[in-house]
C-alpha positions in Angstrom: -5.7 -14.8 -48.1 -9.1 -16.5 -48.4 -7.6 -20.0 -47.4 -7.3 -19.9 -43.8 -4.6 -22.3 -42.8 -2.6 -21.0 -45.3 -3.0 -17.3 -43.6 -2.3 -19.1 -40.0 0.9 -21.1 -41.2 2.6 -17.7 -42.6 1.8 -16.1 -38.7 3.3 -18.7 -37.3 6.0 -18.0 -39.6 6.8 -14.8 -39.1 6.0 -14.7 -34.9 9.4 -16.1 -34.0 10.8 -13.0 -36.1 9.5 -10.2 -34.5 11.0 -8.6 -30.9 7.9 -9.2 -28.9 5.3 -11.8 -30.3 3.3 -11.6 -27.4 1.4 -8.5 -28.7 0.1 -10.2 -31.7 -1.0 -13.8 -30.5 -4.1 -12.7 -28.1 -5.4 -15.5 -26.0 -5.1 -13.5 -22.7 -6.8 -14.3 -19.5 -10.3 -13.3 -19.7 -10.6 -12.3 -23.5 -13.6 -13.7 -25.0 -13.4 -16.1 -28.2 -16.8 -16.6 -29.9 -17.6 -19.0 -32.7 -17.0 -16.5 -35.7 -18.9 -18.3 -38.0 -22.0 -18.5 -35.7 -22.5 -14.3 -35.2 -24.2 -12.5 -37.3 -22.1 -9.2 -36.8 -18.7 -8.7 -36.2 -16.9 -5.6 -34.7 -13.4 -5.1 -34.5 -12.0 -2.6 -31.9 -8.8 -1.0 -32.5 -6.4 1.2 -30.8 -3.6 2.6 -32.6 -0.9 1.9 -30.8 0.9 -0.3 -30.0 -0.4 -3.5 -27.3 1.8 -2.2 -24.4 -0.1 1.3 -24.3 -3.3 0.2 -25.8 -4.5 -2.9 -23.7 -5.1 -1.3 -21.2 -7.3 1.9 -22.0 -10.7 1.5 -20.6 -12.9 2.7 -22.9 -12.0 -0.8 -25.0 -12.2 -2.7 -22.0 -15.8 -1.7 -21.2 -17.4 -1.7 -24.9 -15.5 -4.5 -25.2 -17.2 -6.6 -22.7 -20.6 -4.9 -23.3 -20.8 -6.1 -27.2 -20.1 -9.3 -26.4 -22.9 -9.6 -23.5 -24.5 -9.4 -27.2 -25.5 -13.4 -28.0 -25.4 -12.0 -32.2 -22.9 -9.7 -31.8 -18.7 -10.2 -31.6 -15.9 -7.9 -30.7 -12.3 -8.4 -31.2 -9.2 -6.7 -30.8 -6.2 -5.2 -32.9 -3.5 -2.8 -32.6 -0.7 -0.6 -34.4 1.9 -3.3 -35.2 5.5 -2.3 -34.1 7.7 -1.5 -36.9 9.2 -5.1 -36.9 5.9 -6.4 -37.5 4.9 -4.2 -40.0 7.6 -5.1 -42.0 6.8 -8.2 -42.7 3.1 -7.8 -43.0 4.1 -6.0 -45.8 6.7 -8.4 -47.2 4.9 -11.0 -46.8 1.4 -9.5 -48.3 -0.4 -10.6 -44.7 -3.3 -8.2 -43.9 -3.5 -6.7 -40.4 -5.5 -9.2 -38.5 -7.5 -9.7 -35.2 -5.8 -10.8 -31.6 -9.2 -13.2 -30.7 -9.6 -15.5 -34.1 -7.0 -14.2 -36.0 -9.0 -12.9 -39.1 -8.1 -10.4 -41.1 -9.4 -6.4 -40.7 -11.4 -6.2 -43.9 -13.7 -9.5 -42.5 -15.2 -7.8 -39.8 -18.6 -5.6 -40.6 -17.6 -2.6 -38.6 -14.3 -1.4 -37.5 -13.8 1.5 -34.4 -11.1 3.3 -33.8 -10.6 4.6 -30.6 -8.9 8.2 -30.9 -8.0 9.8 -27.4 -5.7 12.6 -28.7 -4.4 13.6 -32.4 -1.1 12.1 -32.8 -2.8 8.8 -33.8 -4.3 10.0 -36.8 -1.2 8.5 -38.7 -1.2 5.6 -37.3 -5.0 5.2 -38.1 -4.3 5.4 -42.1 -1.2 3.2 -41.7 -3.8 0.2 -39.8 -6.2 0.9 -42.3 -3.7 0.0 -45.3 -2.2 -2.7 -43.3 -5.6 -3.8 -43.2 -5.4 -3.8 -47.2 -8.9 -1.4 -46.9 -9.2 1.7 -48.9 -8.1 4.5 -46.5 -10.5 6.9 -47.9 -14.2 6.7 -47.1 -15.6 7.9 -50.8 -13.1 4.4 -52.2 -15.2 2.2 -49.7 -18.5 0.2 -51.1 -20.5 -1.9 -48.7 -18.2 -4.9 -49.6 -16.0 -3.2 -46.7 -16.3 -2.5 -43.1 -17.6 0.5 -42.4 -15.5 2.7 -40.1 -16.1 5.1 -37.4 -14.1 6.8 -34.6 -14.5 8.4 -30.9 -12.1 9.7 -28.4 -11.4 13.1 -27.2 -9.9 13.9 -30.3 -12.9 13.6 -32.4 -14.7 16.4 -30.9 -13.2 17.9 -33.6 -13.6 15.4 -36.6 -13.1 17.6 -39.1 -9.4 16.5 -39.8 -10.4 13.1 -40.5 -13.7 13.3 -42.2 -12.1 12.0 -45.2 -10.9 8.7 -43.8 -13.9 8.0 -41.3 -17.3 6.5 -42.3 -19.4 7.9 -38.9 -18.2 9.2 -35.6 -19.7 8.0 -32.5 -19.7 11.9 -30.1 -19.5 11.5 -26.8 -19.7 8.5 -24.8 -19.5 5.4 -26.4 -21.6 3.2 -23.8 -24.5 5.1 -24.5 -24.5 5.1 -28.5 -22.5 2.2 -29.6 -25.5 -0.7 -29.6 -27.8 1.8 -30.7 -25.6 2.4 -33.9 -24.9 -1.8 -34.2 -28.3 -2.7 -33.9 -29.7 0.3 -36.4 -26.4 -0.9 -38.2 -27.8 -5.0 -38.0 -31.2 -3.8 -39.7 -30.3 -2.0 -42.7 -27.4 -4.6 -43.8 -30.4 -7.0 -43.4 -31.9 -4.8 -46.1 -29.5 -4.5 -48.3 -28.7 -1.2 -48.6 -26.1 0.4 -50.6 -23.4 2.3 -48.1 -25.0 5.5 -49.0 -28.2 5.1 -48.0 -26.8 3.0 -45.0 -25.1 6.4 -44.0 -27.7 8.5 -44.6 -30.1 6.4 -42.1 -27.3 6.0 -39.6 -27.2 9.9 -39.1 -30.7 10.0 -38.0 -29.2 8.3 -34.6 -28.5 11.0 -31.8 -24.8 11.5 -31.5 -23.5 10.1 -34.5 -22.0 12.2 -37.1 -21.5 10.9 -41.1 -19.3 13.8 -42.5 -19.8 13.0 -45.9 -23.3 14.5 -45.2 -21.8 18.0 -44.8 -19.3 20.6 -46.7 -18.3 23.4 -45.4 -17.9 26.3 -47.6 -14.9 28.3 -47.3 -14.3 32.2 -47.6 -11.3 34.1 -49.5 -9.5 34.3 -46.0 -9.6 30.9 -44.9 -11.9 30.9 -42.8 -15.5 28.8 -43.2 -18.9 31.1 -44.3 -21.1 28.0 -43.6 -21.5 23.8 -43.4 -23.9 23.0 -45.6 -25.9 19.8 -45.5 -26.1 17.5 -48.3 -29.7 17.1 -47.2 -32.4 19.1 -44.9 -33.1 15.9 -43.2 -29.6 15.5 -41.9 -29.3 17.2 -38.3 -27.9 20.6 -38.2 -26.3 20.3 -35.0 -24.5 16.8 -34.2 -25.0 16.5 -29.7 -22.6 14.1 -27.9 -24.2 10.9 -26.6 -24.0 10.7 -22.5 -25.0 8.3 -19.5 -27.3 9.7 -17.1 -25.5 7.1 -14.7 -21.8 5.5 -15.3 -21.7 2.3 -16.9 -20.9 -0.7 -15.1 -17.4 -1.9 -14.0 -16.0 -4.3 -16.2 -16.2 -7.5 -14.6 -13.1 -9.0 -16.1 -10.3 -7.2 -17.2 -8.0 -8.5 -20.0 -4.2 -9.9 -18.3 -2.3 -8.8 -20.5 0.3 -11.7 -21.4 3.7 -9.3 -21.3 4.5 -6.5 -19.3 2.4 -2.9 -20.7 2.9 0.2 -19.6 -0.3 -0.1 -17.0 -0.8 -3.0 -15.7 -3.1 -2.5 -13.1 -7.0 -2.5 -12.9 -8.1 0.8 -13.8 -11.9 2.4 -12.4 -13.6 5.3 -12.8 -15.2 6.7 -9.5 -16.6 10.3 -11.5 -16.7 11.2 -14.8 -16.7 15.0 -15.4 -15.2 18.1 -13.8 -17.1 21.3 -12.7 -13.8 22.8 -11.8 -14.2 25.1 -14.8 -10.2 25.4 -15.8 -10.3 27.4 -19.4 -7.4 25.3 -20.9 -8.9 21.9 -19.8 -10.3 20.0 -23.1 -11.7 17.2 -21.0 -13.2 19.2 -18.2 -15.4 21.2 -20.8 -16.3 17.9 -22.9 -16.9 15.4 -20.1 -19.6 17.8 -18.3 -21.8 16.7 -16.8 -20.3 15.3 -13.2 -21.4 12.1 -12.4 -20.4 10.3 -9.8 -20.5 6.2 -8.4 -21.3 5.3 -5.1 -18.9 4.2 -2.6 -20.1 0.4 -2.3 -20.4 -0.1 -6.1 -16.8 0.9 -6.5 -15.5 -1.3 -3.6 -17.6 -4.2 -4.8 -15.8 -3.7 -8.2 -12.3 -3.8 -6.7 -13.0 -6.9 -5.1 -15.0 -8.6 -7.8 -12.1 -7.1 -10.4 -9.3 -8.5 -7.9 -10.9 -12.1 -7.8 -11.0 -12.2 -12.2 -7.6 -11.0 -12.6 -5.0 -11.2 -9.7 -3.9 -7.8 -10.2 -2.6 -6.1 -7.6 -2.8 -2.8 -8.1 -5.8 -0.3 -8.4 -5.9 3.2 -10.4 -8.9 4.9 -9.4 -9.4 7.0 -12.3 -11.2 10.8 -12.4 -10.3 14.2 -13.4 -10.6 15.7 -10.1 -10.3 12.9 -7.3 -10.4 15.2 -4.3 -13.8 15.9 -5.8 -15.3 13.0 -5.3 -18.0 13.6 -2.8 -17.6 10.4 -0.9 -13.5 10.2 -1.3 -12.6 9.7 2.3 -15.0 7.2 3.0 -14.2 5.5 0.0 -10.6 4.8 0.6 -11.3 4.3 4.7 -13.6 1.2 3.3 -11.0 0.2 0.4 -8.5 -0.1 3.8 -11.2 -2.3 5.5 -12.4 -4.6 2.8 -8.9 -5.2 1.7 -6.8 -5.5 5.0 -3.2 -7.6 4.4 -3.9 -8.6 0.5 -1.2 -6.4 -0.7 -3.4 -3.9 -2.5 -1.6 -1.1 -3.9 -4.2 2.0 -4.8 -3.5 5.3 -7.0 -5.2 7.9 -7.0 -4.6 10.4 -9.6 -5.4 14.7 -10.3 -5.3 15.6 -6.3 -6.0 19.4 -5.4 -3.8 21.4 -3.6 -4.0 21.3 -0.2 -3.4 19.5 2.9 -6.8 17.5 2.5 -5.1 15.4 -0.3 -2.0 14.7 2.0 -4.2 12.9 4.5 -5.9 10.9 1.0 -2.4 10.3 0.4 -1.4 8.6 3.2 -4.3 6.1 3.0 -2.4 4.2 0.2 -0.3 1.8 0.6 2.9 2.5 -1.3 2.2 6.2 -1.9 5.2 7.5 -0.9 7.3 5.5 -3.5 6.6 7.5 -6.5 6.7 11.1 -5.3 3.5 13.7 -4.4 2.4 14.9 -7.4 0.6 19.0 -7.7 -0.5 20.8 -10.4 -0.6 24.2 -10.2 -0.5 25.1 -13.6 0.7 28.7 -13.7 2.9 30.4 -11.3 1.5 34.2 -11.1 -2.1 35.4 -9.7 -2.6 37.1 -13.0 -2.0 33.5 -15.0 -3.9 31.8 -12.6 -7.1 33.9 -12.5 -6.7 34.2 -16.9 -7.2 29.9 -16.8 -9.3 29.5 -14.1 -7.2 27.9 -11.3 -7.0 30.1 -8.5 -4.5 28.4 -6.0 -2.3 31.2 -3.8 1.9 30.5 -3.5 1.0 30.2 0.0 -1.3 27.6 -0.5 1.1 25.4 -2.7 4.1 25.9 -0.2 2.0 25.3 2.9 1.1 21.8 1.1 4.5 21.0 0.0 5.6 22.1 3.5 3.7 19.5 5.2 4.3 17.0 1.9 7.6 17.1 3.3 7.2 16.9 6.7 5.3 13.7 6.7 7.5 11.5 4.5 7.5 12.4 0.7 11.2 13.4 -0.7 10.4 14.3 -4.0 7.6 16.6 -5.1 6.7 17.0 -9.2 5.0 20.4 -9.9 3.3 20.3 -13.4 3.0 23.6 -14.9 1.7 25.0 -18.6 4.1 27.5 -20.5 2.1 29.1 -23.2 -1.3 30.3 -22.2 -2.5 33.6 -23.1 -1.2 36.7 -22.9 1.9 35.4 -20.8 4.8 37.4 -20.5 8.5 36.1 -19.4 7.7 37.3 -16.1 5.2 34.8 -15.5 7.5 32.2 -16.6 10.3 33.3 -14.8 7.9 33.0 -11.2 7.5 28.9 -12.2 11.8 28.8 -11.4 11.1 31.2 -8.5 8.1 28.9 -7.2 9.6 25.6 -7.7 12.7 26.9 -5.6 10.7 27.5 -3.3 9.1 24.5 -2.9 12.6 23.0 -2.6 13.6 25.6 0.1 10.7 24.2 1.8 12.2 20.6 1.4 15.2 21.6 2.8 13.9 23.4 5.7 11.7 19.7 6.6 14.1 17.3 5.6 17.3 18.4 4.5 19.4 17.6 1.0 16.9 14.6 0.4 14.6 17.1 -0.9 14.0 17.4 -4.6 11.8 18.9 -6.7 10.7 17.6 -10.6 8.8 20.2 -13.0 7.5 19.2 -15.7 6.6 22.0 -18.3 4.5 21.2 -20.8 3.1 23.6 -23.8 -0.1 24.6 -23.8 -2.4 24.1 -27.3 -5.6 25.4 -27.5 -8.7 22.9 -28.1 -11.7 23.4 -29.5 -15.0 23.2 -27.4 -12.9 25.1 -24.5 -12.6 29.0 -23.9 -9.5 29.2 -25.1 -10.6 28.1 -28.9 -10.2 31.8 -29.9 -6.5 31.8 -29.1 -3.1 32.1 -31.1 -0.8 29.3 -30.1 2.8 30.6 -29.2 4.9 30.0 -32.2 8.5 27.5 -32.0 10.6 30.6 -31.5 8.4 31.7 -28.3 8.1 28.1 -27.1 11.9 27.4 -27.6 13.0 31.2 -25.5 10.8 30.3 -22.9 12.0 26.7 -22.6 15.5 28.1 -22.2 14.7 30.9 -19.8 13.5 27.6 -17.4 16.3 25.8 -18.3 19.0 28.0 -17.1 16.7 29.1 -14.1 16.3 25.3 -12.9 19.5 24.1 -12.5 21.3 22.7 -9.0 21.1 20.0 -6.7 17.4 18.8 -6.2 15.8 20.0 -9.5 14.9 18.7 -12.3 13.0 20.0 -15.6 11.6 18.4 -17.9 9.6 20.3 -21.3 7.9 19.2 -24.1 9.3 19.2 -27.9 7.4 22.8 -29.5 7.9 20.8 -32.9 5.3 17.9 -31.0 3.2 21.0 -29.8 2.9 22.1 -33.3 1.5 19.1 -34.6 -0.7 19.1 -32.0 -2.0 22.6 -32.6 -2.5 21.9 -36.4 -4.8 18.8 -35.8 -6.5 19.7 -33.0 -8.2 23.4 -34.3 -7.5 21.8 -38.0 -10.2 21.9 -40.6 -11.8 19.6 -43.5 -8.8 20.6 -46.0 -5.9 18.9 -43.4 -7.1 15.9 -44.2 -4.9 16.1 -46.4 -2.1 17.3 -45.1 -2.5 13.9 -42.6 -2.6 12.1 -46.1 0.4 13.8 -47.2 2.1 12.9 -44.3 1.7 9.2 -44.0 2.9 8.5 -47.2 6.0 10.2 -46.2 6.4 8.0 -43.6 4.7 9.7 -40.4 3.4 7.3 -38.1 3.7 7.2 -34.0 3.8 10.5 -33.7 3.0 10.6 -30.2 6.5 9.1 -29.8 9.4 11.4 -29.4 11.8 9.4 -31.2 9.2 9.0 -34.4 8.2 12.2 -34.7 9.9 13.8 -38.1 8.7 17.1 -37.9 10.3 18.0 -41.7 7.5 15.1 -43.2 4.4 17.3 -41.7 5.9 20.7 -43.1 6.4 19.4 -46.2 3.3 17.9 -46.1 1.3 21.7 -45.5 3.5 22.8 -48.7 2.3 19.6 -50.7 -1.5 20.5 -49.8 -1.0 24.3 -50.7 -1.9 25.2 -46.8 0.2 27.6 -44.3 0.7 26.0 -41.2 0.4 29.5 -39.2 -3.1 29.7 -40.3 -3.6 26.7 -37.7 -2.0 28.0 -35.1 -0.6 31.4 -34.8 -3.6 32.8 -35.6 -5.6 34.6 -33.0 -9.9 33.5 -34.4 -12.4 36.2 -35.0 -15.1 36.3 -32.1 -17.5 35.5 -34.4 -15.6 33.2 -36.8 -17.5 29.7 -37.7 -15.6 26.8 -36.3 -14.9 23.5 -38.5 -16.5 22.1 -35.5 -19.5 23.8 -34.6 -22.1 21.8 -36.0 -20.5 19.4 -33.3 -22.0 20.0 -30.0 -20.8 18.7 -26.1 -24.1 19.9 -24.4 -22.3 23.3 -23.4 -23.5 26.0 -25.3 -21.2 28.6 -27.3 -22.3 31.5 -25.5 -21.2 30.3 -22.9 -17.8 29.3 -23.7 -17.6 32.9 -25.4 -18.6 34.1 -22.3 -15.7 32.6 -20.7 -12.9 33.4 -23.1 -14.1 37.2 -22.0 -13.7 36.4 -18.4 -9.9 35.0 -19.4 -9.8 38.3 -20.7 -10.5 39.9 -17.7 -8.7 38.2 -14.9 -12.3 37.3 -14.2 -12.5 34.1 -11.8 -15.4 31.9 -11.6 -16.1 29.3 -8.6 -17.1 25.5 -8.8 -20.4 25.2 -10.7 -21.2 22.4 -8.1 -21.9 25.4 -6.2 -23.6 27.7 -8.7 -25.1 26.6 -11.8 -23.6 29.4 -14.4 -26.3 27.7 -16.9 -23.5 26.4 -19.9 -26.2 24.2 -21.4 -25.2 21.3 -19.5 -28.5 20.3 -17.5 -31.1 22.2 -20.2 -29.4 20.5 -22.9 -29.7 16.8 -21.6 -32.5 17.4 -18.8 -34.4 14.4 -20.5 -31.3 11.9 -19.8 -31.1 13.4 -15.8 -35.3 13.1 -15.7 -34.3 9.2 -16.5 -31.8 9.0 -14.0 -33.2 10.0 -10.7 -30.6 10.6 -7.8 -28.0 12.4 -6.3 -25.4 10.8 -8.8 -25.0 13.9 -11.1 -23.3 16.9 -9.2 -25.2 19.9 -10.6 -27.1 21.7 -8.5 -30.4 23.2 -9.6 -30.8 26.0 -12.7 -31.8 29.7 -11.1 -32.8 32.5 -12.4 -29.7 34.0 -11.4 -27.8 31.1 -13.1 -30.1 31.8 -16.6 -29.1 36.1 -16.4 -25.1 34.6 -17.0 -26.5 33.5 -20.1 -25.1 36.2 -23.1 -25.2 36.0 -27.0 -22.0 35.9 -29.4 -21.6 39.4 -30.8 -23.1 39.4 -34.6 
């Protein structure tokens, strides 16, 4: 494929062929098209999925526009090709290519994936041979990009340390020029990939796996993690901003429909909410939030580069946001009669988000949406999420009363030491939440649940937990089912054969890596789709690679077992999170840390990045003494 018109003439070829083209020919409003030939490095972003769900994920959008603020540096685009594309890629012997200039993967001097949750894995191999590049790190010289990851998902990396070059922890505005630029210097020199990995380590935040190997014990479980080399750190700390990075100016237009196309903006990062279950609450810690005018002045200066007329602003807790009512009072204001329509996502319970509610234009179109979780005291106090029946039905009560027809409860079936009981009281509850509906509005009243599985993550309280095995999942599932049934409900659960795979990869060690090798050449790809997913390729996989799949997941961990992932660190300290688990234990509550500092690691472990950032911004308040006696060791 080295003559280029030749490449271009077989695209245009094959373009008319496939269902949607529009995900493969770039030239969007506001992407960026440098002069390839005139940078001197080349970085191509990808998310691996399809254009329609990847386009719009933020994380892109921002590193995207912040390497090319770079005058030497350029980033593109690419994405999971649909199966019709694929297809001919392959029959055609066309490499996976580049939205921007069209070049193929293997050109570009660095490729990053971005990896928000574990069914992509697949997907990553299958772009990597589409790309024709080696999908295994140690079959990769310096003739080929080098590739690194981030996301949620690679808090644990440990499942794809065979595949990935580096992974960028944490958050990627902070660490990713750091990396190019280090990156920029040692290609300058020459170096073979080795020695280019070796000095790469040496930045904060970025992990090279190759550099470690964990030792394993007759039962399974890991002794140690060696290092390769004493100078290699010991303990790998996520990258963080001390203040969030800026709003992208210009947000791609996408040029078909995807799934969200809106203009998406983050007014807080972090959650001191303190749920046990909640991945992303423990790993974005700490809370930081934006200031009211800098997200208004975003709006509008996002609104005059795009058109869009829509707004999601994005957080894990918006009620939280200190500012929240002013925020949407001067969103109102600044945007009087230009048809703005604003979301606002992950509300508390209680009447306080009605009245945020009401502020958008358009809410009432899509249903109030709560999340209680669990439907028992006993649940609720085990995960953290103390909210009363009385509390939920007052809110739905007045949800009702001032408009809303349809109210969708999100729940978790799974969570430790839950009996049939506390399932069963999620059909009571939701019942009645629709008795209150009918008692505010009549028959027009309906209530949506949506029960999901839970899985346990690492870095989170729960890391020590068995999962509930298919059987379990499947009983429960039906004890809802039969329970929600009638005029006005609805129930919708999650496949326990997609909560499997989820379990495996998520707590998964080194030695799955092959099992996700396994799989792929069997044809698993998309597995975050329901109709894709083929449950009998993974299982057959585990068998191929001599693993049991219960070890992953049915397995309740020793309390002082070594993780696959604890020479990974978020800035929240083990103890802590054993401390924790103990409290789940114990039905033992603990309040929001913006009230009391409980001392999990967060401020002493990046106190140099706060010293830099001055301000009220981050929501922690100050270490006590008090806060340092919570402080307890892991049993020996």
């Amino acid at each position: 494929m080295e003559n280029r018109s030749q490449f271009l003439n077989q695209l245009e070829q094959i373009l008319p062929l496939v269902e949607k083209p529009g995900r493969y020919v770039g030239g969007e409003y506001n992407s960026i098209q440098k002069n390839w030939n005139s940078i001197e490095t080349k970085i191509g972003l990808i998310f691996p999925d399809i254009y329609d769900i990847g386009l719009s994920n933020l994380g892109i959008q921002i590193l995207y526009e912040k390497i090319n603020q770079e005058f030497d540096l350029l980033a593109e685009r690419a994405y999971a090709p649909w199966l019709d594309m694929e297809k001919l890629l392959k029959e055609n012997n066309i490499p996976l290519f580049s939205l921007e200039s069209k070049t193929p993967l293997s050109k570009f001097d660095i490729l990053g994936f971005t990896l928000p949750y574990e069914t992509l894995f697949t997907n990553t191999l299958n772009i990597l041979n589409l790309a024709h590049i080696p999908i295994h790190s140690n079959e990769r010289n310096e003739n080929f990009p080098v590739i690194i990851a981030g996301g949620h998902a690679t808090y644990n990396p440990e499942p794809m340390s065979a595949f990935i070059d580096a992974f960028l922890l944490g958050e990627g505005e902070d660490i990713i020029l750091d990396f190019i630029h280090e990156f920029q210097k040692l290609k300058n020199k020459g170096v073979d990939k080795n020695t280019l990995l070796f000095s790469l380590s040496q930045i904060p935040g970025l992990y090279v796996p190759s550099l470690y190997k964990p030792i394993y014990q007759s039962d399974g479980t890991i002794e140690k993690i060696d290092r390769v080399d004493p100078l290699v750190p010991e303990i790998v700390t996520k990258r963080i901003v001390g203040k969030l990075p800026f709003i992208p100016k210009k947000f791609i237009v996408p040029s078909i429909s995807v799934v969200h196309n809106r203009i998406s903006i983050e007014i807080m990062r972090g959650c001191t909410r303190g749920c046990r279950f909640c991945h992303a609450g423990m790993v974005n810690r700490p809370v930081r939030e934006r200031s009211v005018d800098e997200i208004v002045e975003g709006i509008q200066e996002a609104i005059d580069n795009t058109g869009f007329e829509e707004i999601a602003l994005l957080s894990l807790s918006s009620s939280d946001y200190t500012n929240i009512g002013e925020l949407l009072d001067k969103i109102s204001e600044r945007f009087v009669g230009q048809n703005l329509k604003v979301s606002l996502p992950s509300l508390r319970i209680e009447s306080f988000s009605i009245d945020l509610m009401e502020k958008l234009k358009g809410a009432r179109q899509g249903g109030f949406t709560l999340a209680p979780e669990a439907a028992t005291d006993r649940m609720r106090n085990i995960i953290n999420k103390p909210i009363s029946d009385e509390q939920l039905l007052s809110t739905a009560r007045e949800i009702f009363k001032r408009g809303w027809h349809t109210i969708k409860l999100y729940f978790m079936i799974g969570h430790p030491s839950e009996t049939l009981e506390d399932v069963k009281a999620i059909a009571n509850l939701c019942k009645q939440v629709l008795s209150e509906g009918h008692k505010a509005i009549g028959k027009r009243a309906s209530v949506h649940a949506g029960v999901s599985t839970f899985v346990p993550k690492a870095h989170t309280p729960f890391q020590w937990v068995a999962c509930d095995n298919p059987e379990t999942i499947k009983m429960k599932q039906e004890l809802l089912r039969n329970e929600l049934k009638g005029p006005g409900l609805k129930f919708n659960w999650t496949d326990p054969k997609e909560t499997m795979l989820e379990s495996w990869l998520s707590r998964g060690d080194r030695r799955l890596s092959k099992v996700i090798e396994f799989a792929w050449e069997g044809g698993a790809k998309f597995d975050a789709w329901q109709d894709m997913h083929n449950h009998e390729i993974w299982m057959e996989s585990f068998e191929k690679a001599g693993l049991n799949y219960e070890y992953y997941t049915n397995r309740t961990r020793f309390t002082d077992e070594i993780f696959p992932w604890d020479h990974i660190s978020t800035g929240i300290n083990k103890s802590y999170i054993f401390e924790e688990y103990q409290n789940s234990l114990n039905q033992k509550l603990r309040n929001d840390c913006r009230e009391q500092c409980y001392a999990c690691g967060i401020i002493q472990n990046f106190k140099d990045v706060r010293q830099i950032n001055p301000g009220n911004s981050w929501m922690c308040p100050e270490v006590t003494l008090k806060s340092r006696k919570n402080e307890i060791s892991l049993p020996n």
